[in-house]
C-alpha positions in Angstrom: 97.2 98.4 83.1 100.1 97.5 85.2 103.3 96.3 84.8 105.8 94.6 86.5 108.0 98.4 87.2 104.6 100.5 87.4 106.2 102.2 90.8 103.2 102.3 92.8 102.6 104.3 96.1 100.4 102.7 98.7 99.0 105.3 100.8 98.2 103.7 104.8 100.2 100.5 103.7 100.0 99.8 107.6 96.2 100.4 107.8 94.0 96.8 107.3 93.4 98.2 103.8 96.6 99.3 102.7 98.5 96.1 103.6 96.0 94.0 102.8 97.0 95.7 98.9 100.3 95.7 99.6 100.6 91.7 100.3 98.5 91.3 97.3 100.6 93.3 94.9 103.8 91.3 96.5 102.4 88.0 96.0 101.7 89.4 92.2 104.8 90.3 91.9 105.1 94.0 91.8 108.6 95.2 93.7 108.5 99.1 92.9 106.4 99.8 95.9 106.7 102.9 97.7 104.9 104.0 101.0 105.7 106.1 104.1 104.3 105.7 107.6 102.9 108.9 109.3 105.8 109.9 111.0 107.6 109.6 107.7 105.1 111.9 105.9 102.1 113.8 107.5 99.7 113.2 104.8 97.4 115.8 106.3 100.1 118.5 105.2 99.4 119.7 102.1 103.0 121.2 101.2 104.9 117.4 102.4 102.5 115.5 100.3 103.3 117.5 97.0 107.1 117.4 97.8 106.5 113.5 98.2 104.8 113.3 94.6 107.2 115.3 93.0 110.1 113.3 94.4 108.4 110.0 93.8 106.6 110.6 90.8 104.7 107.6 91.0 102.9 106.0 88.4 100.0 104.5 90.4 98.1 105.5 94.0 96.3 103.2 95.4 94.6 105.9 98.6 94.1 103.6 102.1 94.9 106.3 104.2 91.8 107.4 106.3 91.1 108.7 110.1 88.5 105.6 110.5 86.4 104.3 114.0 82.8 102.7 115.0 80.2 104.5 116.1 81.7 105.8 119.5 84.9 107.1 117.6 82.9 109.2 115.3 80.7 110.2 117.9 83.3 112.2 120.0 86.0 113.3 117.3 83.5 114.8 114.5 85.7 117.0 113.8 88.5 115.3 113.4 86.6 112.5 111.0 85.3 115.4 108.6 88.5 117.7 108.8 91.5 115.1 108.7 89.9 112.6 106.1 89.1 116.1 103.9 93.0 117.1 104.3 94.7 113.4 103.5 92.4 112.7 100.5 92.6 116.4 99.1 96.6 116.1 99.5 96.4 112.8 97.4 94.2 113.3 95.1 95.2 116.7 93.9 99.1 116.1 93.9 98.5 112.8 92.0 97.2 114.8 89.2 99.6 117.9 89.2 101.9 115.1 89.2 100.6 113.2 85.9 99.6 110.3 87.9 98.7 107.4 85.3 95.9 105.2 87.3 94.3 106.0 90.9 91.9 104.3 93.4 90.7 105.8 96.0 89.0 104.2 98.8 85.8 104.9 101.0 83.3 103.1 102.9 79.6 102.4 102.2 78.4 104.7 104.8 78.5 107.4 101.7 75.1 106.2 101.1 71.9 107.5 103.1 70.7 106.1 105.8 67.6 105.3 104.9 67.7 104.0 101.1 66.2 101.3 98.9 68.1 97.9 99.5 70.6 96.8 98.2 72.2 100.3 97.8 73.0 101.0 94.6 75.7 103.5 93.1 73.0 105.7 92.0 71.7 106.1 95.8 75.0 109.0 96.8 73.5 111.8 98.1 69.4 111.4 97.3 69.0 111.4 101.5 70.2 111.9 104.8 73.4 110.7 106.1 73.4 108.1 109.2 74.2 110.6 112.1 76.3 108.3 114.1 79.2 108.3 111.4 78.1 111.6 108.9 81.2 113.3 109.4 83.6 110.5 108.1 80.6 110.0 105.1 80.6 113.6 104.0 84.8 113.3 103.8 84.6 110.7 101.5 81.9 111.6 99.5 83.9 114.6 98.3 86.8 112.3 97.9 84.3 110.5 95.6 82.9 114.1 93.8 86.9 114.5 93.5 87.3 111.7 91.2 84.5 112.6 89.5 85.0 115.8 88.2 88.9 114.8 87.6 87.3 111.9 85.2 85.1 114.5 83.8 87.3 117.3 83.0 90.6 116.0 82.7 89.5 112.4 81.6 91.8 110.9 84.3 92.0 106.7 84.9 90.8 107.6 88.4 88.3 105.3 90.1 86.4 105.1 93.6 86.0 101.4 95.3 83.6 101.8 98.3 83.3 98.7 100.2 81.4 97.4 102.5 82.0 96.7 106.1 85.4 95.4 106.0 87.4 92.5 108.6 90.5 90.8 108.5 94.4 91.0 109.6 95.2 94.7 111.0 92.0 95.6 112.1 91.4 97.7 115.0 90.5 95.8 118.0 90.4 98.3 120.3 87.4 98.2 122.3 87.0 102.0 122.3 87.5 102.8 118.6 86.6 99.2 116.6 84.2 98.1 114.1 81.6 95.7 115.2 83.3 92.5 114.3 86.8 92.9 115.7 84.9 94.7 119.0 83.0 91.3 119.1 85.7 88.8 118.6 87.9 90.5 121.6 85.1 90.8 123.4 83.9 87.1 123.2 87.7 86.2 123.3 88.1 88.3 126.6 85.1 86.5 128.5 86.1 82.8 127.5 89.3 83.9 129.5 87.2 85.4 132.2 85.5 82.0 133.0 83.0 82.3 130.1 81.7 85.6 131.9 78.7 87.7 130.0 79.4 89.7 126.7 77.5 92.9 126.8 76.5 94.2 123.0 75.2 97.4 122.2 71.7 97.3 120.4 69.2 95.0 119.7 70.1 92.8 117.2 68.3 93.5 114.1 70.3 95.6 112.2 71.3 93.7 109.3 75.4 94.2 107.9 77.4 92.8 105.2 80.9 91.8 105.8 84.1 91.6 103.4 87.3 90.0 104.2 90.2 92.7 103.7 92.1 90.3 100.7 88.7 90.6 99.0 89.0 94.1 98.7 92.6 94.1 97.7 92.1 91.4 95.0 89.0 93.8 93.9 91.8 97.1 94.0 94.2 94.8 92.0 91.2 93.6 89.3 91.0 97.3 89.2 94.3 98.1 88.5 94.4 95.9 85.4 91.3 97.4 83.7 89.7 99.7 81.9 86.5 100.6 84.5 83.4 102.1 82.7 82.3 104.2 85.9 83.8 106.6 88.4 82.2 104.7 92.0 82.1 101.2 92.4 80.3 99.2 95.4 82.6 96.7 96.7 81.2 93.3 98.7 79.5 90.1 98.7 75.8 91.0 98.2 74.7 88.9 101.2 74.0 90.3 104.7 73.8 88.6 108.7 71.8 90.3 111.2 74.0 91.5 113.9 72.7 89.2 116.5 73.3 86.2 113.8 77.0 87.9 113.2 77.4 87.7 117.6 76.1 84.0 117.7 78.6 82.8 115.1 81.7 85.0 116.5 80.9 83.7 119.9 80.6 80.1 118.1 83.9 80.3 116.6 85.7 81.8 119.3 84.7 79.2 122.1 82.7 81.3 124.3 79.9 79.5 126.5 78.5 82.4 128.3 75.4 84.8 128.2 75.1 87.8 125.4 73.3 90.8 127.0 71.9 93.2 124.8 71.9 96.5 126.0 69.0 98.3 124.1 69.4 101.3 125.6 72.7 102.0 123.2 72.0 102.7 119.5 71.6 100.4 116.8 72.6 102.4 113.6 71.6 102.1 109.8 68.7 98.9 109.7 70.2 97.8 107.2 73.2 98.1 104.7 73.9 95.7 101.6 75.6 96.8 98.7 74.4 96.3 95.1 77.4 94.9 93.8 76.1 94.3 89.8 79.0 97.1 88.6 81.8 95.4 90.2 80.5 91.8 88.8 79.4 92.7 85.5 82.6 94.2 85.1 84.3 90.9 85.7 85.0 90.6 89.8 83.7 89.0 92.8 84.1 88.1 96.6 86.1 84.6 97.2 86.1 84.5 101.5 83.0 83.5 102.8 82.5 85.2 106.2 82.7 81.6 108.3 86.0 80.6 107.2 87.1 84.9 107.2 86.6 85.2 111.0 88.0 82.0 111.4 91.3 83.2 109.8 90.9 86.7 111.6 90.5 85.1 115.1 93.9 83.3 114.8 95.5 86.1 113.6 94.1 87.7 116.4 95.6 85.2 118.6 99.0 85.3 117.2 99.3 88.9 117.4 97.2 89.8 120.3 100.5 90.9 122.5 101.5 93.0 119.2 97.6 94.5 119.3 97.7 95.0 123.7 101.6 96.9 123.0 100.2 99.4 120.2 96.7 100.1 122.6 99.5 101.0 125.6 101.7 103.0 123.5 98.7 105.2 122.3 
């Protein structure tokens, strides 16, 4: 349980994860937080990261920090998705236990799961198939990550826990064109054509593929539930249980955004996993569920989009 001086270390507290947790644990309250931006601490360095711990000595981790991307992204830096994630999470994980580290949650993605597995994909489903090869190297990461708080559970019976969520949206998401997720890469798409006269959006895929969507406060409510219990399990899904074809998804970005033109499918580009819903009964039966429904999410994303989208064209220049 937390209290109101657990110090508590947010790793990637700029990432859309990691300050979606740290607004939540503000708004709750919780003052002793401690966090570093990369330049600060290179949390693929194994030697800075212990320092860190033993400086810090925090009580809690909450882990946000990942290499993450769409497909494109993990197509052409494989080895940067497998190696990188592998070195920030091992540097975490282990120095929060040399380091006595009371409670830890680490995060992943659902993309641990295989690619072609009963529906809704249930915690039970890790590794009993093949990996979707468009984003395997990033899945294999953090399904170690996962085995990591396993066996710390196991042998050392640590209050460690792994949340894997769903496709995830919100404020501080990536909206880079040539490293984003589907939903930001859509709503600056759509946005970009209703300034360019309501011109064509081109989309890879056909359509079908069917994806579930959780706001980024969901998750961090669903990190902060986690905080403040006991957990019965080691890996919990993380999401709303209810899915929108990716053509559906397009049609209500586009609806929401304003834009009037043509959607052209382009076939010829991948489509990804068919399908990927998350069987969410651990996370509700042990007492938590989603609030943001995905209309009124994007709606709230779009104008922060809007407010920020200088901030968001500075940051794609810089890098």
């Amino acid at each position: 349980m937390l209290n109101n001086d657990s110090k508590i270390y947010i790793a990637g507290h700029r990432g859309m994860v990691g300050s979606a947790v740290k607004r939540k644990l503000e708004r709750e309250g919780y003052e002793n937080l401690i966090y570093r931006t990369s330049s600060e601490l290179d949390l693929r360095n194994q030697q800075a990261v212990k320092d860190f711990f033993e400086k810090e000595r925090p009580d809690v981790v909450v882990d946000g920090a990942a290499r993450v991307g769409g497909i494109m992204a993990n197509k052409e830096y494989p080895w940067q998705f497998l190696y990188e994630n592998l070195e920030i999470q091992n540097n975490i994980i282990a120095a929060s236990h040399e380091q006595d580290v009371g409670k830890l949650i680490f995060l992943g993605s659902s993309c641990i799961y295989p690619k072609h597995v009963d529906q809704p994909m249930s915690e039970d489903s890790l590794l009993t198939g093949p990996l979707e090869p468009t984003n395997q190297w990033y899945a294999i990461a953090k399904i170690a990550g996962v085995k990591m708080v396993d066996a710390l559970r196991r042998q050392y019976d640590r209050d460690y826990v792994s949340l894997m969520p769903t496709n995830l949206y919100g404020p501080n998401d990536n909206f880079d064109l040539e490293t984003s997720h589907v939903l930001p890469a859509m709503i600056r798409k759509f946005h970009e054509a209703k300034q360019n006269g309501h011109s064509p959006v081109p989309l890879w895929g056909t359509g079908s593929p069917m994806r579930e969507f959780l706001h980024v406060d969901d998750v961090a409510d669903a990190v902060f539930f986690t905080l403040n219990n006991e957990m019965q399990y080691d890996l919990y899904n993380v999401g709303t249980g209810k899915d929108i074809t990716i053509k559906d998804l397009a049609l209500l970005i586009q609806d929401i955004v304003g834009h009037e033109g043509d959607i052209n499918w382009d076939t010829s580009k991948p489509d990804g996993t068919p399908r990927k819903l998350m069987d969410v009964t651990r996370m509700t039966q042990a007492g938590w569920t989603y609030n943001i429904e995905l209309k009124d999410g994007i709606k709230a994303t779009y104008e922060w989009f809007l407010k920020n989208l200088d901030r968001i064209k500075e940051v794609e220049i810089k890098s």
